[in-house]
NUMAR-993246 format. One record per residue: residue in three letters; y negated, z negated, x of N, C-alpha, C in turn. Coordinates in pm, whole numbers, padded with zeros to 5 digits, always signed. Each point is the difference from the previous one (the first is absolute). Layout:
N
ALAYZXYZXYZX/...
# end
This chain:
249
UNK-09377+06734+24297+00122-00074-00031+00120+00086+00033/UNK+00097-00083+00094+00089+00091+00035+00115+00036-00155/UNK+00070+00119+00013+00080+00048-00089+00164-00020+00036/UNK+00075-00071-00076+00117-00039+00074+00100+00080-00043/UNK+00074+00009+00079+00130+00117-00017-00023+00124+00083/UNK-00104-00009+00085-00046+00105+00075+00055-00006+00154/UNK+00059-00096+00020+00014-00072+00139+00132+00110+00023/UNK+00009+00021+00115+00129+00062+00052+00105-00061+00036/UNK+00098-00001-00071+00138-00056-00006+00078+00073+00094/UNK+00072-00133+00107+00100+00083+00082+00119-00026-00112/UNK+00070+00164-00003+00119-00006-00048+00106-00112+00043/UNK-00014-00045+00132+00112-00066+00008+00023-00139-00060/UNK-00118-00071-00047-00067-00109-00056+00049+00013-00150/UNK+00099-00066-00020+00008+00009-00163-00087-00057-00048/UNK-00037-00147+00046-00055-00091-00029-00113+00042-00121/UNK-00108+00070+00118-00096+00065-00016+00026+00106-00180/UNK+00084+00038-00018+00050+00086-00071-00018-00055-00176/UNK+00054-00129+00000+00000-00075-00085-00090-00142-00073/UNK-00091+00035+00142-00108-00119-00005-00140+00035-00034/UNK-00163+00039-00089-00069-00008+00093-00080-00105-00027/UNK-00062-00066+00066-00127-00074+00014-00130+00042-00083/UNK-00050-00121-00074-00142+00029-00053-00060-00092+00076/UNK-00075-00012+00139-00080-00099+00013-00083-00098-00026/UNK-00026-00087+00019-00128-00083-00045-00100+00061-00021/UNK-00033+00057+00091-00127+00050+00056-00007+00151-00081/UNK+00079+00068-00029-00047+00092-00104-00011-00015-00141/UNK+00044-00103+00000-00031+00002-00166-00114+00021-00023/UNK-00037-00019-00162-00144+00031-00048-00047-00142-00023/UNK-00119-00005+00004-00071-00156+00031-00137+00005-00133/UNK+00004-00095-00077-00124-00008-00062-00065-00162+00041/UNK-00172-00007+00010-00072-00096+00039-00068-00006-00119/UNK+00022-00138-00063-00105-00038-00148-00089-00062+00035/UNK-00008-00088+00068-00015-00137+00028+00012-00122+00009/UNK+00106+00003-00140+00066-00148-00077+00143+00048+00015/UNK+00029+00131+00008+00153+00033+00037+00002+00105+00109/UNK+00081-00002+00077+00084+00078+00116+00096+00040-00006/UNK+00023+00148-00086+00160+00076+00003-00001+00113+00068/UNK+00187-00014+00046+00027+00084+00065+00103+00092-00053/UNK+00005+00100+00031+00023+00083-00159+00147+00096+00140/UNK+00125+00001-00113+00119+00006+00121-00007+00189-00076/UNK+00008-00019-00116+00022+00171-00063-00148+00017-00082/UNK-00023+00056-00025-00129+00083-00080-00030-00095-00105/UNK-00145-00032-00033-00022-00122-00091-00152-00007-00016/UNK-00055+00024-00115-00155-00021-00049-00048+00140+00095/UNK-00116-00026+00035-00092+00046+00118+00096+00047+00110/UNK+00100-00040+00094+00067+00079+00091+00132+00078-00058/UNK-00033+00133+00029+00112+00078-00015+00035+00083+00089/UNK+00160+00009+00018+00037+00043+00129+00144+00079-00055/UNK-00013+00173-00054+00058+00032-00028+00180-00015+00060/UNK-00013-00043+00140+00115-00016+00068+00073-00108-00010/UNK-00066-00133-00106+00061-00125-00011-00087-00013-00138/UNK+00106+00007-00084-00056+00023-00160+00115-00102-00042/UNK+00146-00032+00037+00059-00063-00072+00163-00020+00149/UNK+00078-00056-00018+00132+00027+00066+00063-00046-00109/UNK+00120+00152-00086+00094-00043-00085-00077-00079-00099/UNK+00052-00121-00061-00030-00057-00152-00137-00105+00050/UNK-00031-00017+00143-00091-00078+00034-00112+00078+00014/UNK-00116-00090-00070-00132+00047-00050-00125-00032+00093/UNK+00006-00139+00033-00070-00035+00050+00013-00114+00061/UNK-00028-00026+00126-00021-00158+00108-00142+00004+00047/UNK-00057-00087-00073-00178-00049+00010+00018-00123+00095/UNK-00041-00058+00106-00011-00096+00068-00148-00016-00025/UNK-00024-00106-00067-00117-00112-00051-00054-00096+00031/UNK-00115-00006+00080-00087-00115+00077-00088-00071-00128/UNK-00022-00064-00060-00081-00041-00100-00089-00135+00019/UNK-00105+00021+00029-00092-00145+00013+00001-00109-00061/UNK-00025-00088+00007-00033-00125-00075-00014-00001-00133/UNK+00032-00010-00126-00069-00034-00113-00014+00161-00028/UNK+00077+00106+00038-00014+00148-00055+00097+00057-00022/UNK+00005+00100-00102+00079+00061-00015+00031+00115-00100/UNK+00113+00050-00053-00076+00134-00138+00054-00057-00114/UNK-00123+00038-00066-00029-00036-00132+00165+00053-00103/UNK-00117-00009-00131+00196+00022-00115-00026+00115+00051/UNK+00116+00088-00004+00002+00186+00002+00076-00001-00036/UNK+00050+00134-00046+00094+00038-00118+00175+00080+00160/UNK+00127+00010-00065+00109+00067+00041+00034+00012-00088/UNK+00164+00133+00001+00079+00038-00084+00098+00051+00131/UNK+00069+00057-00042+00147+00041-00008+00015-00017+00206/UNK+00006-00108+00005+00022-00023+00170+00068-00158+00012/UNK+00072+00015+00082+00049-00144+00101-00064-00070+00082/UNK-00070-00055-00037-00130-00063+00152+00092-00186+00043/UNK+00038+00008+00096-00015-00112+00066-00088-00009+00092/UNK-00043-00164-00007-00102-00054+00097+00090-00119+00077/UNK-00017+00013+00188+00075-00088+00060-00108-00085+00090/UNK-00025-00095-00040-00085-00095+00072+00008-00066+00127/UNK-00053+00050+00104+00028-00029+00152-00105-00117+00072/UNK-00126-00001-00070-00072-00106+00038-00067-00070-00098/UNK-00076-00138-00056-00077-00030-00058+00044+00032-00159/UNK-00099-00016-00129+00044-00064-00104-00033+00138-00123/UNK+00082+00037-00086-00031+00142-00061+00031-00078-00197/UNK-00104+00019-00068+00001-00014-00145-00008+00092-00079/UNK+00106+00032-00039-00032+00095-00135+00027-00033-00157/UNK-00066+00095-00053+00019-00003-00181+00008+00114+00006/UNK+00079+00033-00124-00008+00115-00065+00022-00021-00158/UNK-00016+00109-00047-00022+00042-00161+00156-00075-00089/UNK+00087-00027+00057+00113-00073-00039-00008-00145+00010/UNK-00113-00071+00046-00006-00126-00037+00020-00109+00128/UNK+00078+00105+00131+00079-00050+00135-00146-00022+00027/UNK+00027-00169+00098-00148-00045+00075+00050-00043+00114/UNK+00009-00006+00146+00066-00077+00058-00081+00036+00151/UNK+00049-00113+00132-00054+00049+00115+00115+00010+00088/UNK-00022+00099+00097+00118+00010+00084-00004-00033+00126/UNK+00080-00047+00101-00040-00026+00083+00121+00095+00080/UNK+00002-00035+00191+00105+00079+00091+00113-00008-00085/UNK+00074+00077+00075+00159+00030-00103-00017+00025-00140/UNK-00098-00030-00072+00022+00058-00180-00036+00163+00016/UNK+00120+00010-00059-00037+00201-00047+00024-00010-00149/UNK-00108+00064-00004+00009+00035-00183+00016+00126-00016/UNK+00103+00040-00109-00019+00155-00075-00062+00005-00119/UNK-00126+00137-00030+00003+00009-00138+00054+00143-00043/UNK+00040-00002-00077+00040+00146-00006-00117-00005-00120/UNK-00034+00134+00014-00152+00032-00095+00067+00075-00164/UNK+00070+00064+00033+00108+00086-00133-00180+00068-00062/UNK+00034-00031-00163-00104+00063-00097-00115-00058+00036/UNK-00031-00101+00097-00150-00055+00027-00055-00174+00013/UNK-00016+00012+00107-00071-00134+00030-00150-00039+00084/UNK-00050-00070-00088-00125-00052+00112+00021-00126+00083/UNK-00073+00014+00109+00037-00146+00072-00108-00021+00105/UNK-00038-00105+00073-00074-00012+00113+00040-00071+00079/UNK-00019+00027+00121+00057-00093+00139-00097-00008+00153/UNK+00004-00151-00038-00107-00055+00069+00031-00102+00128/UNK-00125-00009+00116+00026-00131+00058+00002-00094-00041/UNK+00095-00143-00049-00020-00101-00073-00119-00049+00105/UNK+00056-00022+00161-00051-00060+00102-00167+00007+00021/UNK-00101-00084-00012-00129+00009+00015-00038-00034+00136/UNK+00097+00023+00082-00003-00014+00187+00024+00045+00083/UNK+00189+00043-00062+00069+00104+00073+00023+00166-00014/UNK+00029+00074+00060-00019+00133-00064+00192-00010-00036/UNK+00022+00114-00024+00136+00046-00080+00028+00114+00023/UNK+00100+00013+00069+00096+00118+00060+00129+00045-00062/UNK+00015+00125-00067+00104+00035-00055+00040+00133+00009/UNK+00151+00006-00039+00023+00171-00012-00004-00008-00197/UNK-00025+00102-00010-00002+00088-00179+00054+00151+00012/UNK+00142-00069-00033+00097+00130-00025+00032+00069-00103/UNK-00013+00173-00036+00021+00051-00147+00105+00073+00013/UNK+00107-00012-00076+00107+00072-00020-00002+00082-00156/UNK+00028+00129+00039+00007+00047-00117+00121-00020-00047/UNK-00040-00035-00169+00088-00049-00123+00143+00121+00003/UNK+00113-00045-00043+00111+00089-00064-00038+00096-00074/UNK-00085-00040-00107-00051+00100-00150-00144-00101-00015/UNK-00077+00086-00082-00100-00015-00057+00006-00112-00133/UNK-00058-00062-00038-00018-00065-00136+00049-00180+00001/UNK+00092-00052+00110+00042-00137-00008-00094-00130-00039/UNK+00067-00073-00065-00106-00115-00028-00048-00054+00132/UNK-00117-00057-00019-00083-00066+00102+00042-00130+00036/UNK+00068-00022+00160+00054-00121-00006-00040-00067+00125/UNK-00025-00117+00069-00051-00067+00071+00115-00116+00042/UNK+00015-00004+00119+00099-00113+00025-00091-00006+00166/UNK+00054-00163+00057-00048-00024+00118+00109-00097+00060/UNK+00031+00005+00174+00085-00140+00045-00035+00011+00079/UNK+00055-00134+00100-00019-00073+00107+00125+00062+00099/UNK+00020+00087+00115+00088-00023+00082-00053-00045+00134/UNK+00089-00154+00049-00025-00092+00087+00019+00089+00127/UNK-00048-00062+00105-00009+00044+00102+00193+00009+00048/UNK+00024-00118-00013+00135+00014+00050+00105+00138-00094/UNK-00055+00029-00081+00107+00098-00112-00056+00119+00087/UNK-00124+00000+00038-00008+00118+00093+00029+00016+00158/UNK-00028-00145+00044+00078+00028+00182+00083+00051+00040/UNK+00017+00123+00076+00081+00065+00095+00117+00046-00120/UNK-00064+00036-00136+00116+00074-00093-00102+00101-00052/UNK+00062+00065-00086-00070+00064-00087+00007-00015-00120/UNK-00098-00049-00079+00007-00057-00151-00059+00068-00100/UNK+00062-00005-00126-00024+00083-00085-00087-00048-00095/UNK-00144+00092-00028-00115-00006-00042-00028+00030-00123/UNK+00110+00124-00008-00072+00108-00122+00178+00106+00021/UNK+00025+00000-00134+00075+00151-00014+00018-00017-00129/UNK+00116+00104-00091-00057+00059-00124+00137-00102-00107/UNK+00092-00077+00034+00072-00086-00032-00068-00154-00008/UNK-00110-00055+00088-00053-00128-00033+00177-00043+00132/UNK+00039+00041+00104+00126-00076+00026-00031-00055+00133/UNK+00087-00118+00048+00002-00059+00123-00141-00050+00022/UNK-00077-00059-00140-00119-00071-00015-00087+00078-00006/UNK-00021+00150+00011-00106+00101+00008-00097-00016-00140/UNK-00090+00042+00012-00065+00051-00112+00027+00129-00032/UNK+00035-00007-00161-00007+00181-00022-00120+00046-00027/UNK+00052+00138+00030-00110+00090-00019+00119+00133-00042/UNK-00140+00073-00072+00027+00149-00057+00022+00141+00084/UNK+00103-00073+00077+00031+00136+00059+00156+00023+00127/UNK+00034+00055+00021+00114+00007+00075-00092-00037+00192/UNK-00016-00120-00033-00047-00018+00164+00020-00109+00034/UNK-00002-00068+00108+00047-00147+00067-00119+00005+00073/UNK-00011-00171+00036-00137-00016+00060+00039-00142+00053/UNK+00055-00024+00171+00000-00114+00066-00106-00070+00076/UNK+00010-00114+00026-00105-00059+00087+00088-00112+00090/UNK-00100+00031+00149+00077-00092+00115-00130-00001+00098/UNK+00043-00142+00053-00027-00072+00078+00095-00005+00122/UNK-00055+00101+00099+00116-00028+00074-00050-00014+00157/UNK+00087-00106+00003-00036-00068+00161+00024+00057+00159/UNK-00064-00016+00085-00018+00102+00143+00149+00029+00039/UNK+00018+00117+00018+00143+00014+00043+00106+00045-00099/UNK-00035-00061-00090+00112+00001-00175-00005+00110-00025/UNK+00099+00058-00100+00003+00144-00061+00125-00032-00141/UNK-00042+00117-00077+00001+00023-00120+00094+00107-00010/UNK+00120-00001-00073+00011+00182-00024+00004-00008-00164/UNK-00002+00165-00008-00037+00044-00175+00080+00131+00026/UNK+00139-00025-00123+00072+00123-00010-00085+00125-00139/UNK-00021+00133+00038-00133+00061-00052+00124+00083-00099/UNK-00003-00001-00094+00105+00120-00079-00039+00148+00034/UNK+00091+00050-00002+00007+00199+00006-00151+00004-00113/UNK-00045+00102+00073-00096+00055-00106-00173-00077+00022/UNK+00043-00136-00010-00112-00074-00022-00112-00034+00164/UNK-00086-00042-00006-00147+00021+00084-00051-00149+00010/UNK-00032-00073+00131-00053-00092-00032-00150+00000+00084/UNK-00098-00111-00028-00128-00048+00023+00012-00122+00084/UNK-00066-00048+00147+00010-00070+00049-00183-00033-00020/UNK+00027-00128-00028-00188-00032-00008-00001-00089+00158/UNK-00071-00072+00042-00035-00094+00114-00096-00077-00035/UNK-00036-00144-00086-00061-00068+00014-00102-00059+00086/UNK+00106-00077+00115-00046-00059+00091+00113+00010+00145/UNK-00008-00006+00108+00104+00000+00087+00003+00149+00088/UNK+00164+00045+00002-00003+00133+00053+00167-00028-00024/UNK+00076+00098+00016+00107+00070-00060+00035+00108+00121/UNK+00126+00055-00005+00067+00106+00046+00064+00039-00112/UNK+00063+00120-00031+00077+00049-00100-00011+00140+00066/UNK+00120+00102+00013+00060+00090+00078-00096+00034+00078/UNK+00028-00071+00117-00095+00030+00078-00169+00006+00003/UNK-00029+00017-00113-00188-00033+00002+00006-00158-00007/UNK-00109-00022+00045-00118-00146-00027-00073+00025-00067/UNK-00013-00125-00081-00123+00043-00114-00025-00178+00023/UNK-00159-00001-00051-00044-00130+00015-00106+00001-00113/UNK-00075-00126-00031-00068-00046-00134-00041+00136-00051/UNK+00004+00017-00120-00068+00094-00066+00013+00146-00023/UNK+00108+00025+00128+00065+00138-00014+00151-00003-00111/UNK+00007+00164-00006+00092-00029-00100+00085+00105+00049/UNK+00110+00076-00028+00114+00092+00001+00094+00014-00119/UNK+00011+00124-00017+00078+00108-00119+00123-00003+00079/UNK+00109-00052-00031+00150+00069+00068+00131+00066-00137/UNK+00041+00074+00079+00022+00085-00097+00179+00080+00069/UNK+00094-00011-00059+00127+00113+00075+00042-00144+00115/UNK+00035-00116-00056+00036-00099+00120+00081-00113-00092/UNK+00100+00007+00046+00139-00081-00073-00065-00159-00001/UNK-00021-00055+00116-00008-00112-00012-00139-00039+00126/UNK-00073-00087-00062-00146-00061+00106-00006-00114+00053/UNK+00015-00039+00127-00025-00119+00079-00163-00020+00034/UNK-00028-00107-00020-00133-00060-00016+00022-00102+00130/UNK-00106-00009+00103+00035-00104+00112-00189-00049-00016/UNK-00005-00074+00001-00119-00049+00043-00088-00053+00122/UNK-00070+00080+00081-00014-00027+00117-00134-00083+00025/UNK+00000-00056-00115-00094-00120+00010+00021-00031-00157/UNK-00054-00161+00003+00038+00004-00173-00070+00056-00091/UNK+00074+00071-00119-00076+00063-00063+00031+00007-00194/UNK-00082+00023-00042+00006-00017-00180-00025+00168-00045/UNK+00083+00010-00062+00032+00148-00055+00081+00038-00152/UNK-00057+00105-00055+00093+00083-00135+00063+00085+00047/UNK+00133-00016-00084+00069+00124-00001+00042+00036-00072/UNK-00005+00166-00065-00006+00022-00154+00111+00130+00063/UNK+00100-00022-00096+00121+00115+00001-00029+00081-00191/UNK-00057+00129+00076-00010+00061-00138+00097+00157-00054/UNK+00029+00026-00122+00015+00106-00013-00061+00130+00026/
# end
């Protein structure tokens, strides 16, 4: 597995400077049989001292799940997990009483605080179920255990960038426990996006589906990029494509 950050940077390339790429293809991969994840930073069984976390982001699991499968109750605490549903039908419960199924566009947050059990399954007994499962680490330790879920339509996401998740609940987001923002877009061949990045702060480009430009790299389904020391990010899509973008402290 190649090791990234090793590549030789021409100085004259800022680009390069502020960008790098996690490929598809390097991530870490687990085969169950009833599930297919692809593991973006260090997670269960793959560990990869060189991608353990970026900033307050924990983890991006991309999730193939079969028919009628899925994981049982298991226990969390003190983490931010959203789940963003990209194909087919996702049900969960947890220990708070929440029962519900999700379909494309629903992202749910739970924030875990002092402790929650829950399970999440294929409702679908036909189709399989494709998702990302994102963990952000919490502000502080100890918050109550809270569960919220919505619907953003396709059109709230076309050729904008819409707000998913940040730590106010504002501009329709879901909150969450921590100083981070978390958009989602749909954006059409040709179209582009910009995102003004504050002094200081680091962002995460995920790739769904499609392919992307952003300073100069291409990135396409499944790859991801750390940018970091860059005022402001233009997103062009050079084919259509579905993507996160998480601006963190």
């Amino acid at each position: 597995m190649a090791l990234l950050g090793l590549r030789p940077k021409p100085p004259e390339n800022r680009d390069l400077d502020v960008i790098t790429p996690r490929p598809a293809s390097e991530r870490g991969i687990a085969h169950h049989g009833w599930l297919t994840a692809r593991h973006t930073f260090s997670f269960a069984g793959y560990q990869d001292p060189k991608h353990v976390h970026f900033r307050k982001l924990r983890v991006i699991n991309e999730d193939t799940i079969e028919a009628g499968q899925g994981f049982g109750t298991h226990p969390h605490e003190d983490m931010e997990i959203l789940t963003y549903v990209l194909s087919g039908e996702l049900e969960h419960r947890d220990s708070m009483g929440m029962h519900g199924v999700l379909r494309p566009g629903d992202v749910q947050v739970m924030s875990a605080g002092t402790g929650i059990t829950h399970s999440e399954f294929n409702h679908s007994k036909t189709q399989p179920l494709h998702l990302l499962q994102i963990w952000i680490f919490p502000d502080r330790r100890g918050h109550a255990p809270r569960y919220e879920d919505r619907n953003y339509a396709i059109d709230a996401r076309r050729d904008r960038l819409c707000p998913i998740a940040n730590p106010d609940g504002t501009d329709g987001a879901l909150p969450i426990h921590q100083d981070a923002s978390v958009h989602a877009s749909i954006l059409s061949t040709g179209k582009s996006v910009s995102y003004a990045l504050g002094a200081g702060r680091g962002a995460w480009l995920q790739i769904a589906r499609g392919a992307v430009e952003v300073l100069g790299q291409k990135l396409e389904a499944g790859d991801g990029a750390s940018i970091e020391d860059e005022a402001e990010l233009l997103i062009t899509a050079t084919e259509e494509a579905e993507f996160l973008l998480f601006d963190l402290d």
